[in-house]
N, C-alpha and C positions, 0 to 999 in steps of 0.2 A: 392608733398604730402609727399616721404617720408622725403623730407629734410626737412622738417615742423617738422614730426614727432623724427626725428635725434635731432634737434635743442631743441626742449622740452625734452627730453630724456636727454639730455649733461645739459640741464638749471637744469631739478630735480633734477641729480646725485650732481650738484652744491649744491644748495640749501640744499640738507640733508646732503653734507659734512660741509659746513659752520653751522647749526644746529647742529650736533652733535661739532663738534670743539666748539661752543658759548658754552656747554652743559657740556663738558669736563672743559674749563676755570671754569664755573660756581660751579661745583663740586669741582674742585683741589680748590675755593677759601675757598670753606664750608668748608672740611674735614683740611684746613690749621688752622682758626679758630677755629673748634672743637680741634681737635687734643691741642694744644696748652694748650685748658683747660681740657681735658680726660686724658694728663698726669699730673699726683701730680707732678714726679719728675721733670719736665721743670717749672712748676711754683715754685715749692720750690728753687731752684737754682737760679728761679729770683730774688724770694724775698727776699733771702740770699745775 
């Protein structure tokens, strides 16, 4: 039983590290996007 319960334990701690990681990717993609247009001066230098 406990290794049952060992095994689910190490499986959740997976599982929420892979979620948060997917979570983290997903955010760095946003705030790259935003970012890009929240700054004037990165676009003004493109269009330059």
């Amino acid at each position: 039983m406990k290794k049952n319960i060992d095994l689910f334990l190490s499986l959740a701690v997976a599982m929420v590290f892979v979620i948060i990681v997917f979570s983290h990717m997903g955010c760095g993609k946003k705030t790259d996007s935003t970012s890009s247009t929240s700054l004037p001066t990165k676009v003004s230098t493109d269009m330059d």
